[in-house]
C-alpha positions as CSV (number, residue, x, y, z in Angstrom):
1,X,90.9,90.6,100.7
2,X,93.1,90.2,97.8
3,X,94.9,93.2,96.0
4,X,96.1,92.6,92.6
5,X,98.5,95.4,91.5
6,X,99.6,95.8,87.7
7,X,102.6,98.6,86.5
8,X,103.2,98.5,82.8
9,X,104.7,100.9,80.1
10,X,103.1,101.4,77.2
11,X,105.1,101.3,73.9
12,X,105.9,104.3,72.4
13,X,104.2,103.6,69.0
14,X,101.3,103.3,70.5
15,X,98.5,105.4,69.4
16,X,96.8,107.4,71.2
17,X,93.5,105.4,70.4
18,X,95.1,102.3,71.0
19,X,96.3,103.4,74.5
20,X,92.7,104.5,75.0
21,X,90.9,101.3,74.0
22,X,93.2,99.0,76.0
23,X,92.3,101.4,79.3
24,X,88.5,101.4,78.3
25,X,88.7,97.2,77.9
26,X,90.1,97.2,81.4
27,X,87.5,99.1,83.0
28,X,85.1,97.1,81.7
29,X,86.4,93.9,83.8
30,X,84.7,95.2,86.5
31,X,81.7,94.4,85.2
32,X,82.4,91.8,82.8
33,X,84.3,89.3,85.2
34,X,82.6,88.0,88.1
35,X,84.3,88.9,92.1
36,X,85.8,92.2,90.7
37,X,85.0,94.1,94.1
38,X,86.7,97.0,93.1
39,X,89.1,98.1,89.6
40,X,90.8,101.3,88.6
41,X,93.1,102.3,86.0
42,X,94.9,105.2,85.2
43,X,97.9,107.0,83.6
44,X,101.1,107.5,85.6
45,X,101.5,111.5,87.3
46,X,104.5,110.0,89.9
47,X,108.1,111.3,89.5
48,X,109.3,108.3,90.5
49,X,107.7,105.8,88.2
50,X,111.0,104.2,87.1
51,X,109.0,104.2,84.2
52,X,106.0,102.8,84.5
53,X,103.4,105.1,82.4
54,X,100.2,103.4,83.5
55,X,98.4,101.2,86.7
56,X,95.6,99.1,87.6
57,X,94.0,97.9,90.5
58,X,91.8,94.6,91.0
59,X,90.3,94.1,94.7
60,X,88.8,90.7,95.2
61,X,87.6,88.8,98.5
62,X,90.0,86.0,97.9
63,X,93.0,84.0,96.8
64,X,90.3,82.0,94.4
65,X,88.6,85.2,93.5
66,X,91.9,86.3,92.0
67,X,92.3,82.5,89.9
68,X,89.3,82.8,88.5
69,X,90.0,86.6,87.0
70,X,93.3,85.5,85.7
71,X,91.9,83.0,83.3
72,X,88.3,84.6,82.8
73,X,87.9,84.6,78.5
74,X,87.6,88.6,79.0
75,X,90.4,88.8,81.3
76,X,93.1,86.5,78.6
77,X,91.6,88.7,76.2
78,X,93.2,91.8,77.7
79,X,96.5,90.1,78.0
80,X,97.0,89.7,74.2
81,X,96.1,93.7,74.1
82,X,98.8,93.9,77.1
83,X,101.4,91.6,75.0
84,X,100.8,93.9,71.7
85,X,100.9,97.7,72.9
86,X,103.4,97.3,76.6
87,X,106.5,96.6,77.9
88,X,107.7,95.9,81.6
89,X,104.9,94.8,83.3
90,X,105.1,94.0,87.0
91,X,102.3,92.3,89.2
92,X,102.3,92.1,92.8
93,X,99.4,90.2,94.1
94,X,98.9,90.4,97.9
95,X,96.3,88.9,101.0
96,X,95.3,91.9,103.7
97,X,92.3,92.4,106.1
98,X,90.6,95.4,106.3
C-alpha cells in the first residue's frame, strides 16, 4: 500500500466558501480519479500543528497508483485551487503492508 499524506495552511483571506469548495473538490477525487482506495480530508483540532490548519489522506495499492493521481486532469485541477488559497504545504508519500 501506498500512503500519500498532505499538511497545508490555508490563507487567511480565504473565505469561508472558498475554504469549503476546495475541501468539497478533494473529496470528490475519490471518486473522480481512478485507484483512490481510500481519501479523507479535514480541518486541523491538534495543538501541535505547527500550523498546519487542514489534512488529507490518499491510500492507494501502489507506487504507480500514486503517479497516475498526481497528474490525473482532476487531480492538477486541485493543485491550482491549492496554489491560490494555501501556504506551506508538506507531502510525505510512503510504501507499508498491512
Amino acid at each position: 500500500m501506498v500512503d500519500h499524506l498532505v499538511l497545508f495552511t490555508v490563507n487567511d483571506d480565504a473565505s469561508a466558501e472558498d475554504i469549503e469548495d476546495l475541501l468539497a473538490s478533494l473529496r470528490g477525487l475519490k471518486k473522480g480519479v481512478p485507484d483512490v482506495v481510500d481519501l479523507s480530508v479535514g480541518e486541523n483540532f491538534s495543538e501541535r500543528s505547527q500550523g498546519y490548519t487542514h489534512g488529507l489522506y490518499v491510500r492507494f495499492q501502489t507506487v504507480d497508483a500514486l503517479r497516475s493521481y498526481i497528474s490525473h486532469p482532476e487531480h492538477q485541477a486541485i493543485v491550482e485551487k491549492l496554489d491560490t488559497l494555501t501556504t506551506g504545504r508538506l507531502v510525505v508519500d510512503y510504501e507499508h503492508e498491512i
